[in-house]
C-alpha positions, 0 to 999 in steps of 0.5 A: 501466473498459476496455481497447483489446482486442476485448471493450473495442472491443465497449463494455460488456455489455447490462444484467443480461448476466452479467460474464466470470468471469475476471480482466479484461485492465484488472487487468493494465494496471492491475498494470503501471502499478502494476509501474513505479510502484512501481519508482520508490516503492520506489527511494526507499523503500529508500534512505530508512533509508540516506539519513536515518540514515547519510547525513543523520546525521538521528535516529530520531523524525526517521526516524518523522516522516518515514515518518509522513508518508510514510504518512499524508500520503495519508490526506485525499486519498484521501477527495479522490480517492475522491470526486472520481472517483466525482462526475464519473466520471472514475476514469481521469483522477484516478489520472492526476493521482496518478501524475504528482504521485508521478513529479515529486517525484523530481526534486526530492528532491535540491534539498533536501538535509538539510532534515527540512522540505524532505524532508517536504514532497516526500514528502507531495506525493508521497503527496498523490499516491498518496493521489489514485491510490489509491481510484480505481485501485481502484475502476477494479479491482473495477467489472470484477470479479465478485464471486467473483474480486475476490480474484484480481483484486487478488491480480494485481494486488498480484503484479505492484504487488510485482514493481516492489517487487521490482526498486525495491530490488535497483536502489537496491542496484545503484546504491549498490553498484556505481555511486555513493553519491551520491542523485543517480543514485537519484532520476533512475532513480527518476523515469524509471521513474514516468514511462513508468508514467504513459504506459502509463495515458494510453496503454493504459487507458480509462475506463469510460461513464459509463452503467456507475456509477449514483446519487447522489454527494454528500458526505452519500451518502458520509458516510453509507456509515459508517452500513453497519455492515460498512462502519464496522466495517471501518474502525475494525477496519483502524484499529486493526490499522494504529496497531498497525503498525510501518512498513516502515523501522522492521521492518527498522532493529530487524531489522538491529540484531537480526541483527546484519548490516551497514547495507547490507542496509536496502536489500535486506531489501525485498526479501525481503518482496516476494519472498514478497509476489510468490509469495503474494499471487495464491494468498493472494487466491484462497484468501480468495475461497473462506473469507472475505477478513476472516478471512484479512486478520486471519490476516495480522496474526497473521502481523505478530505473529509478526514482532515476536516474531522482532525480539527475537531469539531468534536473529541473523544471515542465518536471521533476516533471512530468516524474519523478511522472509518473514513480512512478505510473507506479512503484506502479501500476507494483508492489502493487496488482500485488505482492498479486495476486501472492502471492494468487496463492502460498497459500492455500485458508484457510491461504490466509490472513495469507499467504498474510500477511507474504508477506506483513510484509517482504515488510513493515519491510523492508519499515521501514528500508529504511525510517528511513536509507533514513533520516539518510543518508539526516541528513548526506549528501547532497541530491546527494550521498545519492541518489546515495547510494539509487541507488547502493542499488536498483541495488544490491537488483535487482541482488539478487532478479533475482537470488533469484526467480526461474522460478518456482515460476516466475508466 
């Protein structure tokens, strides 16, 4: 994919032209269309404890059908997205198509009020949306990359996706705090944000000749990219890793009761995580470049690990919330872009956003899963054993992934 800038106005390189061995300008389009973008999802993302548990008086298994669906309704349609982008080589015009879903559903949260069915369709059209953005933004990112930086290009790119992480939080508590608890304003602010990312990818980001992608694409070449051992190996080992992940809303609820802080830091401890997130996620992606993008993408969940351990409280208070919101960042920034920069080095350049996305969809089912047994395990039990149980699920996915990936494929 190109950019309007002087190498862009030149048009792609002849063939067998060795690629610029630097982070190309797309990247940085790319990362600001993900920096606003993710301004509005993590507006509503932190709101989203607040509102279903003090506001709506919703319960915990509630709570993780919704995050389910916040998680997993993207899993299908990224194949979707996946696929379709790489089929009519228009990768530029389905993230559009996924960007603009997200941006709308903004507006239509506060129609349906405390309707667990109503709010768990707006969320899954809005991850119907990320689910059809996702694989081809992607895609779009490693087909201008070397391969010695795809590291550092998705480390960029996941820095500045995390600085609109950053802000989205602090504006939700900006709002809670200082103007109205009322949803309204929120969502409003939420999808003005969505919409002027959207016109920076219409505006700003062009769609790389079609001459650039070569082969077949069909749905029998795509379904048989999971014959590649690496390419198998890799989802099934992403898969595991994902159902052993507590999602984001349910480590900071534990966190919060643990720490024994009140409610109204739900909205900051986001921040936290993107902060680290932002500091780390650059350097982390240059570092797997040089020893091996798996192995630090299975250092991250190490890193998860450790974060469960913290949610049983060895101590509480600020110190808690602190340590514990750093290692969830470092954990992302080991493991988000660094999953898709080695996943672009074991596909073919005309199924990338296809490839990518069976990845991807093996992590979000998972995801899913684990949501919805997190919040029927906090529906049953105390906090303790079911965080114990998420602990003994971790580990056992750990073992199995270390014996599931191959030196070969450990790149």
């Amino acid at each position: 994919m190109y950019v309007a800038s002087t190498r862009a106005a030149e048009g792609p390189p002849p063939p067998g032209a060795p690629r610029v061995s630097r982070v190309p300008t797309t990247v940085y389009l790319l990362g600001t269309v993900s920096l606003l973008t993710d301004i509005s999802a993590e507006m509503v993302t932190a709101f989203l404890p607040v509102y279903v548990i003090f506001s709506l008086q919703m319960s915990y298994l509630q709570l993780g059908l919704l995050d389910g669906i916040y998680t997993g309704a993207t899993a299908v349609l990224r194949l979707v997205g996946g696929y379709y982008a790489d089929r009519v080589h228009r990768h530029k015009a389905v993230a559009v198509v996924g960007y603009g879903l997200s941006a709308v559903t903004k507006l239509v949260f506060p129609a349906v009020g405390a309707s667990t069915f109503g709010l768990g369709g707006v969320l899954a059209v809005d991850r119907a949306g990320k689910g059809l953005r996702t694989a081809p933004r992607d895609a779009m990112i490693s087909l201008v990359t070397t391969p010695d930086k795809l590291g550092a290009a998705f480390g960029v790119h996941r820095t500045m996706d995390t600085i609109g992480a950053l802000i989205g939080p602090l504006a939700t508590f900006a709002v809670l705090t200082w103007l109205t608890t009322s949803p309204g304003p929120i969502f409003a602010i939420s999808f003005c944000f969505g919409l002027i990312g959207l016109i920076v990818l219409v505006a700003f980001v062009r769609q790389p000749p079609p001459q650039r992608v070569k082969g077949a694409v069909s749905l029998r070449a795509l379904g048989g990219l999971l014959r590649l051992r690496g390419v198998r190996r890799t989802t099934i080992a992403a898969a595991l890793l994902g159902l052993a992940t507590i999602s984001d809303a349910f480590v900071f609820v534990v966190l919060q009761q643990a720490a024994g802080v009140s409610p109204t830091w739900l909205a900051l401890m986001p921040v936290g995580t993107a902060l680290t997130f932002l500091l780390a996620a650059t350097p982390l992606g240059r570092f797997a470049d040089r020893v091996g993008r798996w192995r630090v993408f299975f250092a991250g969940h190490v890193l998860l690990l450790a974060v469960y351990l913290l949610l049983l409280g060895p101590f509480s208070g600020l110190p808690l919330v602190l340590l514990t919101v750093a290692l969830h960042g470092l954990f992302y920034a080991a493991t988000d872009g660094v999953l898709m920069a080695h996943g672009a080095t074991l596909v073919p350049e005309h199924l990338r956003a296809g490839g990518l996305s069976i990845v991807q969809t093996g992590q979000a089912l998972a995801r899913f899963a684990s949501s919805v047994g997190f919040g029927l395990l906090l529906q049953s039990l105390a906090f303790t054993p079911s965080v114990w149980i998420a602990i003994g699920t971790m580990l056992a996915a750990l073992a199995c992934t270390y014996l599931l990936i191959r030196p070969e494929v450990a790149r």
